[in-house]
C-alpha positions in Angstrom: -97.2 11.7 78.3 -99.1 8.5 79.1 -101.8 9.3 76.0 -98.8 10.5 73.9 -96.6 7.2 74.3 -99.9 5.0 73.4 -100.9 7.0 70.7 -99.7 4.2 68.0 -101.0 1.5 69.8 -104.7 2.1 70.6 -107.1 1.8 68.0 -110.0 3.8 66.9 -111.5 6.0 69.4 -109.7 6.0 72.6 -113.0 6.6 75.0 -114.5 3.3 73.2 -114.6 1.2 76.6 -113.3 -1.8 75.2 -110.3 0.1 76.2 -110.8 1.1 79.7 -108.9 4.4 79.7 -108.6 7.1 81.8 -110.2 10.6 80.7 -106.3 11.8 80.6 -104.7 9.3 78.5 -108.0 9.1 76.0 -106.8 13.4 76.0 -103.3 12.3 75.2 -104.2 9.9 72.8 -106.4 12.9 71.1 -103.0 15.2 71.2 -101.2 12.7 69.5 -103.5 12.1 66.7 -103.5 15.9 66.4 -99.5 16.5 66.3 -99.6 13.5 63.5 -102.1 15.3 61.7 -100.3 18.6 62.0 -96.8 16.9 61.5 -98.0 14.9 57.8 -98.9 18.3 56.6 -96.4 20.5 57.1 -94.1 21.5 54.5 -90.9 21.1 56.7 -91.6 17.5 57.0 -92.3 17.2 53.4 -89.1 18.8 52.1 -87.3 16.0 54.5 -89.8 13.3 53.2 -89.3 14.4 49.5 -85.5 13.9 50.3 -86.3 10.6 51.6 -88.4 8.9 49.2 -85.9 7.7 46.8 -84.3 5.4 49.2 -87.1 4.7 51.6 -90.2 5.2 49.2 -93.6 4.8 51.9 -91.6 4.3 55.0 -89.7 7.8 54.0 -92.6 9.2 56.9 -91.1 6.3 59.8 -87.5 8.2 58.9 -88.6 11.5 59.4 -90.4 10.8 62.0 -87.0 9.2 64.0 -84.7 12.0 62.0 -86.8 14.6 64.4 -86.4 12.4 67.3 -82.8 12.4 67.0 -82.6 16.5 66.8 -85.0 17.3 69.7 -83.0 14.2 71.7 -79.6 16.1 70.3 -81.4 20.0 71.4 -83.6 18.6 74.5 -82.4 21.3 76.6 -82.5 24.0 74.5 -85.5 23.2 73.6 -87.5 21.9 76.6 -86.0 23.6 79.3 -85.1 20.5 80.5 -82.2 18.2 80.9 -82.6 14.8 79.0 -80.7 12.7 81.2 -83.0 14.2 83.9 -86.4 13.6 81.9 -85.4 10.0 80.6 -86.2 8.5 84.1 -89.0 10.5 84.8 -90.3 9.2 81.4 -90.0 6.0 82.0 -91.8 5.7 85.5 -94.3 8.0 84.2 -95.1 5.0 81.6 -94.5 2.3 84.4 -96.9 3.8 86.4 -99.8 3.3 84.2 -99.0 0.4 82.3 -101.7 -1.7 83.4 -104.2 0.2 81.1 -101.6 -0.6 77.6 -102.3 -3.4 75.3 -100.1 -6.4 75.4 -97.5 -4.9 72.7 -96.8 -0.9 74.3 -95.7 -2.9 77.5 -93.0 -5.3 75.0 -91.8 -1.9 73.9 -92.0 0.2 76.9 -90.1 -3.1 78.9 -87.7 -3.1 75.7 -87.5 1.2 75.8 -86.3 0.9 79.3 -83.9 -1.7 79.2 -81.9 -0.2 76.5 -82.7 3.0 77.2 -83.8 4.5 74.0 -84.7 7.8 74.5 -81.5 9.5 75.2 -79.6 6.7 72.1 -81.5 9.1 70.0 -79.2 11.3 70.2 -77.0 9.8 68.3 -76.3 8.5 65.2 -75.9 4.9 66.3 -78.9 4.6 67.9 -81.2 6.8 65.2 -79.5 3.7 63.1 -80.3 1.0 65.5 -84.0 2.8 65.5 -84.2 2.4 61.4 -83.0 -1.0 61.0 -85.6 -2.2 64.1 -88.1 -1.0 62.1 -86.8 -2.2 58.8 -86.8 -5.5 60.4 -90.5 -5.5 61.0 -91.6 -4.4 57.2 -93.3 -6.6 55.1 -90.4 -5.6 51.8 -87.6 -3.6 51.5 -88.0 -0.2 52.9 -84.4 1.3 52.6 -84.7 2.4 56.7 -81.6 0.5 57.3 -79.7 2.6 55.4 -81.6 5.5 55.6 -78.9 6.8 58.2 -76.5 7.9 55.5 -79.4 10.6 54.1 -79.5 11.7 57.4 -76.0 12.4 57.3 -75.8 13.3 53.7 -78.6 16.2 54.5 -77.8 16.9 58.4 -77.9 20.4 58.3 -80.9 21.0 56.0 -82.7 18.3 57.9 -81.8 20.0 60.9 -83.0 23.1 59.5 -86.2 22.2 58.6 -86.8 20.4 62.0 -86.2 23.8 63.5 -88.4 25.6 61.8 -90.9 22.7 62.1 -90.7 22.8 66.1 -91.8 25.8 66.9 -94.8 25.8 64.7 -95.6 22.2 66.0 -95.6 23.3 70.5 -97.8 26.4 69.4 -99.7 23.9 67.7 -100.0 21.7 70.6 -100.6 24.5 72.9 -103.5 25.9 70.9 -105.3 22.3 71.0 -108.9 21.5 72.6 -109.5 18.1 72.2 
């Protein structure tokens, strides 16, 4: 979990000792990489990026990306086994616990993640809209995300579809990796 959360914030190779990292989270880091790899490639996510692109053009990636957020937060159960409400603070100590190892800017987020507790807001539309316009803030030029919620709503249930097909393909994916 630890490796997965950091993947996006640690640079080139994780074992590099400039980032004193446990053998775990440099594993989780690797898993990471490998579901981004694996998710940039399928065709799932490019039908939903393809749908995307005229409103959110390079950043159409960042809206699929939170898009199949929002349906695994929606379908946690049933697709996890667990119970979201019951995970979220599991989560978030999980992080807590190792966050003396993250660089100065996964702490902001993870501090910022537990305060407004974003994982379950996912879930919904108003925080998959919160999500988009957070990062919208923080582009360089106009990347449509802030309005990007209306495609999602426009195209929920082939959206949805291809996330379920997608998720599947994605945890035998994971399950399969040696890194």
């Amino acid at each position: 979990m630890v490796g997965n959360y950091l993947g996006d914030f640690v640079k080139g190779d994780p074992a590099n000792p400039r980032h004193a990292l446990p053998a775990g989270v440099v594993t989780g880091i690797r898993v990471h990489r490998a579901i981004d790899a694996f998710t940039d490639a399928h065709p799932d996510v490019d039908l939903v990026r393809d749908r995307l692109h005229p409103r959110c053009h390079k950043y159409a990636g960042v809206a699929v990306d939170i898009f199949f957020d929002h349906f695994l937060a929606r379908n946690f159960t049933e697709l996890t086994g667990r119970n979201l409400d019951e995970f979220t603070p599991y989560y978030y100590e999980t992080l807590r616990q190792h966050e003396t190892v993250y660089p100065e800017p996964a702490r902001r987020m993870l501090a910022a993640m537990i305060l407004h507790n974003w994982i379950p807001y996912y879930a919904t539309f108003e925080g998959v809209e919160r999500s988009l316009r957070g990062v919208a803030r923080r582009t360089s030029f106009p990347s449509g995300l802030d309005t990007a919620v209306l495609d999602l709503q426009a195209y929920y249930d082939e959206f949805e579809a291809a996330f379920r097909r997608f998720w599947p393909e994605l945890v035998e994916h994971v399950a399969g990796q040696s890194v």
